[in-house]
C-alpha positions in Angstrom: 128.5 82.3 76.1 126.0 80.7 77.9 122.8 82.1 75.4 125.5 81.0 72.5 125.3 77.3 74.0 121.5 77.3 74.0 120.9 79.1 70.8 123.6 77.1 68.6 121.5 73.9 70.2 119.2 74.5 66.8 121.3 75.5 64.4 122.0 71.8 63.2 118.4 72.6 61.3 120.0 74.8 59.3 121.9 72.4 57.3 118.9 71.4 55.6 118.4 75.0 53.4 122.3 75.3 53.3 122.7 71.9 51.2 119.6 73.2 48.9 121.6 76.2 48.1 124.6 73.9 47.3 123.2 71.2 45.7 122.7 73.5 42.0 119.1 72.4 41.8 118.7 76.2 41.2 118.7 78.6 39.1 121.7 80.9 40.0 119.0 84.1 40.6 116.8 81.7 42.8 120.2 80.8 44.4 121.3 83.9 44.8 117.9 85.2 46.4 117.8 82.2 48.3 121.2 83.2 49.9 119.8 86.7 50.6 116.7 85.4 52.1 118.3 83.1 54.7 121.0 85.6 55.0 118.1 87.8 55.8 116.6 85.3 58.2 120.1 84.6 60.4 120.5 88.3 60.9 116.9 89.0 62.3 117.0 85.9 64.4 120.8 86.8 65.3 119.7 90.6 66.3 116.8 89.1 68.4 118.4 86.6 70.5 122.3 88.4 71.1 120.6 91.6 72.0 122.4 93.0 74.8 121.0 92.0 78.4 120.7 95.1 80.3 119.1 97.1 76.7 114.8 97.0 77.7 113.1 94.8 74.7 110.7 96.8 72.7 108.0 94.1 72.4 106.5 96.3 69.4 109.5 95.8 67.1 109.8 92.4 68.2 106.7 91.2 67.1 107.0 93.1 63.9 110.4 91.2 63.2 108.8 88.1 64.3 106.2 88.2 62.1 108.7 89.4 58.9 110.9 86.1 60.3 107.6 83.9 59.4 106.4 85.9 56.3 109.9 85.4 54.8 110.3 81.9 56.3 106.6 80.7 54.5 108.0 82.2 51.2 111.7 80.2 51.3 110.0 77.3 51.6 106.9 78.1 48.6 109.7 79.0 46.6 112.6 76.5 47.1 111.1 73.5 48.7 110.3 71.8 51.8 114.0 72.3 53.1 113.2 75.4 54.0 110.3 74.8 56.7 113.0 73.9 59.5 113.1 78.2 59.5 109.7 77.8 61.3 111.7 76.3 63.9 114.0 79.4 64.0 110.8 81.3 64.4 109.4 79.0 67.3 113.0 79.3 69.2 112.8 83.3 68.8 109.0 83.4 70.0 109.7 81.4 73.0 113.2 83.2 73.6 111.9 87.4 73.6 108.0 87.1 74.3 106.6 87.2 77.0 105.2 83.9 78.5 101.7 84.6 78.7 102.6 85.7 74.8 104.9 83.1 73.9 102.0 80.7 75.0 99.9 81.4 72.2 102.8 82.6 69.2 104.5 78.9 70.1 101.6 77.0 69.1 100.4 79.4 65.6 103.7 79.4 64.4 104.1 75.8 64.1 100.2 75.6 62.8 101.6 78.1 60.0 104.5 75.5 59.4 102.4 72.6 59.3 99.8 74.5 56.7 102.6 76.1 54.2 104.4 72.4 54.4 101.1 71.2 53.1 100.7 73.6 50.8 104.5 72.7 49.5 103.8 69.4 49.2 105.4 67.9 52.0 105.2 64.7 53.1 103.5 64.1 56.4 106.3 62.2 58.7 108.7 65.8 58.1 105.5 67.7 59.4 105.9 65.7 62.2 109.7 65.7 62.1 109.3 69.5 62.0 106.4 70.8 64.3 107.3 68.6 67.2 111.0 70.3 67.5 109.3 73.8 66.8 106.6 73.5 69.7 108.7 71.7 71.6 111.6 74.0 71.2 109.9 77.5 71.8 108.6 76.3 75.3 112.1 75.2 75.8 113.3 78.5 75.4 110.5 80.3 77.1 111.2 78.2 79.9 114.6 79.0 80.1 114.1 82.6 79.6 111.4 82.1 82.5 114.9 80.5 84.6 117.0 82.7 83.8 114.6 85.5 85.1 114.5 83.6 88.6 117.5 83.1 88.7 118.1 86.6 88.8 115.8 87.2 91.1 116.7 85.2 93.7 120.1 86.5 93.6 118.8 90.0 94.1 116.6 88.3 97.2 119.6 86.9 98.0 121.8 90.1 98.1 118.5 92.2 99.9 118.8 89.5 102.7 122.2 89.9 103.2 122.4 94.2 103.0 119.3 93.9 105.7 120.8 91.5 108.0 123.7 93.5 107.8 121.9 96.6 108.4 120.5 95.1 111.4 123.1 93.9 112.8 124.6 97.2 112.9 121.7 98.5 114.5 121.9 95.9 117.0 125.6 96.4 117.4 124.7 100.6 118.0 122.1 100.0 120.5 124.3 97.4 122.7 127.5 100.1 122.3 125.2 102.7 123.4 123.7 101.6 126.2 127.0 100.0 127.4 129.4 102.7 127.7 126.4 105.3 128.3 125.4 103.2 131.8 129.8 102.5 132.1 130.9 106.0 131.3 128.3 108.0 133.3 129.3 105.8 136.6 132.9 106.4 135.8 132.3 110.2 135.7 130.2 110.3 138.9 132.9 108.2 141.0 135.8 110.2 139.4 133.8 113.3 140.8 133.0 111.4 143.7 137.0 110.3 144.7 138.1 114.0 143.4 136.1 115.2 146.5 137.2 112.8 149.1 140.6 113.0 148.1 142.3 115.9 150.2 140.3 114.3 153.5 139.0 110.9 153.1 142.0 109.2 150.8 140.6 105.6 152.2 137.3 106.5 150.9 138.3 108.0 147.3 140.6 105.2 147.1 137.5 102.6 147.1 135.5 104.8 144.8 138.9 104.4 142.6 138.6 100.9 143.2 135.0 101.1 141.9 136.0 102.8 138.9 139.0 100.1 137.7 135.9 97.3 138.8 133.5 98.8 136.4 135.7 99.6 133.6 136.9 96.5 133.1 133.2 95.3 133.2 132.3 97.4 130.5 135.5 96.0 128.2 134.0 92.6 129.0 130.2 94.0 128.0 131.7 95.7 124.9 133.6 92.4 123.6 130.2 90.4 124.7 128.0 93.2 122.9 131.1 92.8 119.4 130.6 88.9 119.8 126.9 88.7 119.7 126.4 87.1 122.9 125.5 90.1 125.2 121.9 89.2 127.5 121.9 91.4 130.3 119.1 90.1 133.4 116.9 92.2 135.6 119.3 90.9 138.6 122.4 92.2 137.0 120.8 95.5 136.0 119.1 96.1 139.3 122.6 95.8 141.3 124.3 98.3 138.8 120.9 100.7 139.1 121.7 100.8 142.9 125.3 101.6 142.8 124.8 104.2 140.4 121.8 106.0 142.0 123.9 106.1 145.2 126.8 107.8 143.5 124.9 110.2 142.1 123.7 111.1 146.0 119.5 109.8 144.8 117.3 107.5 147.1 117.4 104.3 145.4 113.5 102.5 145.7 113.8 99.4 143.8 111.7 97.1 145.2 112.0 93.4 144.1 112.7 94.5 141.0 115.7 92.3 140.6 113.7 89.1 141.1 112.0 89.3 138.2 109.2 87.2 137.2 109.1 82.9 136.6 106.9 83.0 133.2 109.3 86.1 131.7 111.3 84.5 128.8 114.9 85.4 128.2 114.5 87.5 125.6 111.9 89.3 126.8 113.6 89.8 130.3 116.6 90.8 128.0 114.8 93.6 127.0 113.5 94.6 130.3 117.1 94.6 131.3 117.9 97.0 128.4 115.2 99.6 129.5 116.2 99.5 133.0 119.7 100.3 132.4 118.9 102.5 129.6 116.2 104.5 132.3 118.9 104.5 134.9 121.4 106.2 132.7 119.0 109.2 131.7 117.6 109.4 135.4 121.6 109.8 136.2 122.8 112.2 133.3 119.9 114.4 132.5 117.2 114.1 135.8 118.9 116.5 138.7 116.0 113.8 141.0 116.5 113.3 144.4 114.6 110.2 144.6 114.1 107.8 141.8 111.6 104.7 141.4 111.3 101.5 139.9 108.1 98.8 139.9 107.5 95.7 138.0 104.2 94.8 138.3 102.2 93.0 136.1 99.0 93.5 134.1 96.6 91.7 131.6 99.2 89.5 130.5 102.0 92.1 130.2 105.0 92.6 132.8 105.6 96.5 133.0 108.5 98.3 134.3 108.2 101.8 135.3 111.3 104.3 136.2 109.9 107.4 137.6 112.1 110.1 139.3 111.2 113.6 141.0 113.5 115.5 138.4 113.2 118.2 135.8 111.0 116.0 133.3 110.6 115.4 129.6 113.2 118.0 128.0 113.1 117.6 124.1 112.5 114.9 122.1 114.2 111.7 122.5 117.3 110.5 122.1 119.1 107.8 120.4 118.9 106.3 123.5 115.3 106.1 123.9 114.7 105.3 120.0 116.8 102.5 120.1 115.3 100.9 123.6 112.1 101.1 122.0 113.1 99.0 119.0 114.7 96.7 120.7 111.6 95.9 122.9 109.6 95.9 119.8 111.6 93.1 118.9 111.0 91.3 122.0 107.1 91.8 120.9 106.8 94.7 124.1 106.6 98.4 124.3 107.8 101.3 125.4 105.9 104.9 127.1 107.5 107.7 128.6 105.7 110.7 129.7 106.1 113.3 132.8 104.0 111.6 136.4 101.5 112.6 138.0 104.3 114.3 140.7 106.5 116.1 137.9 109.4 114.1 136.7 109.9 111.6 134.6 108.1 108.3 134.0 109.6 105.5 131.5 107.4 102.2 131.5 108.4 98.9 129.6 106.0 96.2 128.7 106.8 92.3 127.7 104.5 90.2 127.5 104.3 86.9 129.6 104.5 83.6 128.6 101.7 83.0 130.7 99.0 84.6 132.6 100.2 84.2 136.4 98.1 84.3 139.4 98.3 87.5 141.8 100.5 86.1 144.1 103.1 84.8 142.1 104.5 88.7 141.4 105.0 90.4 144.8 104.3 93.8 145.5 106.8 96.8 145.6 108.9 97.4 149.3 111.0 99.9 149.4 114.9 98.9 148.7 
């Protein structure tokens, strides 16, 4: 409907060759072929401009029914009169409408030089050359423009739909990671205490009954992470982290050396110490689940600009590739503009290190050294 709109914008031209059919200035064969000819005409033009949107346009036929539209257009109007030059208008609208733009740039302007030279050769007078060729230029770079519009149009829909399927996609990503290492950390202290209470239970019921305790305390943490993580708003800190990395290495029966880990650093931006965070908890859970360590290490030291966090355990080292677990932790600090590199150390084990970069470069003493938790 919207292509009828703009295309029946020019057929008030056509009432020009329609009254020079009625009028009976004729005779009835050059009436009659004159009806045929712009019968002719309408259906090219018709064909061109309502082709179906989603068919691909064969420039080659187009040009060739382009160029038939003008041949038959120039000899209406040698034949019949000047009337019939308001078809070169037709011809401009069609150029402008299916041609390309770098194409329609140069067609636009011939075709209403060819109007201009057969309406002299008809006789015409000058002021309807004007009347005429202004609407035809004007009229196919009207069209090719809105052609052009159309097209962007389009395509910023399309951007607009891309935008929306990726921050979708990413958000689901985000949403993955968050759930992951959540209830990974949550669950794997809830299994460890429940092993832990199942133990003290037949001797030590007031000790299994704080490890119980523990386990109603840190479920009902993890609900609250899990709604946080849902809601978007989930930006877990190093001091946090570090308190939840002791009380799970202790359950699990592993020396805990954290050092000052939980103080942080002053120039380490939220996001970035978000993501340090992340890696810590993320570390913890693997040293936990998968290690068998006795003793289990973590630094944050600082270097060239970057703030690194290393994990390192005396366990079983690398096994496999990595998880999700790992795969996700290292986009998320990729985000954060960091990195992440696990490896085995130079004791056996297992060595995770984070880097973030600093919003500054700080002076030695500002980051203190490692001491034993």
């Amino acid at each position: 409907m919207i292509r009828l709109l703009w295309v029946g914008i020019w057929m008030a031209y056509m009432t020009a060759p329609v009254s020079d059919l009625l009028d009976g200035g004729h005779h009835p064969v050059a009436t009659a072929l004159g009806c045929l000819g712009l019968l002719t005409f309408l259906t090219a033009y018709c064909r061109l401009l309502f082709r179906p949107a989603g068919r691909p346009l064969d420039l080659r036929k187009a040009g060739g029914a382009l160029v038939a539209m003008a041949a038959l257009a120039a000899a209406l109007a040698l034949t019949l009169g000047d009337s019939w030059l308001v078809l070169f208008v037709y011809v401009s609208v069609a150029c402008g409408a299916v041609l390309p733009l770098k194409a329609a740039r140069l067609t636009v302007p011939l075709v209403t030089v060819v109007l201009m030279l057969v309406g002299l050769t008809a006789g015409d007078a000058p002021h309807l050359l004007a009347v005429l060729g202004i609407p035809a230029l004007l009229g196919g770079f009207a069209m090719s423009g809105v052609r052009q519009l159309v097209r962007t149009t389009r395509a910023l829909r399309e951007a607009r739909a891309t935008v929306a399927h990726l921050a979708a996609n990413e958000e689901r990503l985000r949403l993955a990671r968050d759930l992951h290492d959540l209830l990974g950390h949550s669950l794997s202290l809830i299994t460890l205490k429940s092993e832990l209470a199942g133990r003290l239970l037949p001797d030590q019921p007031e000790q299994a009954g704080r490890q119980v305790a523990d386990i109603e305390r840190v479920s009902r943490q993890a609900l609250v992470d899990v709604r946080e993580a849902v809601s978007g708003f989930r930006r877990p800190t190093l001091e946090a982290e570090a308190a939840g990395a002791r009380i799970a290495l202790t359950a699990a029966g592993m020396a805990a050396d954290l050092g000052r880990t939980a103080d942080g650093h002053p120039d380490l931006p939220p996001d970035e110490e978000g993501a340090l965070a992340w890696a810590l908890r993320e570390g913890i859970t693997n040293v936990v689940r998968h290690s068998g360590a006795r003793r289990c290490t973590v630094t944050l030291t600082e270097a060239g600009g970057e703030l690194c966090l290393t994990i390192s355990d005396d366990g079983r080292g690398p096994e496999g590739p990595p998880g999700n677990g790992l795969s996700g932790l290292s986009e998320r600090l990729q985000l954060a503009g960091g990195r992440l590199e696990t490896g085995t150390g130079e004791q056996g084990g297992f060595v995770l290190r984070a880097y973030v970069a600093l919003s500054r470069r700080a002076t030695a003493s500002e980051l203190a050294s490692p001491t034993p938790g």
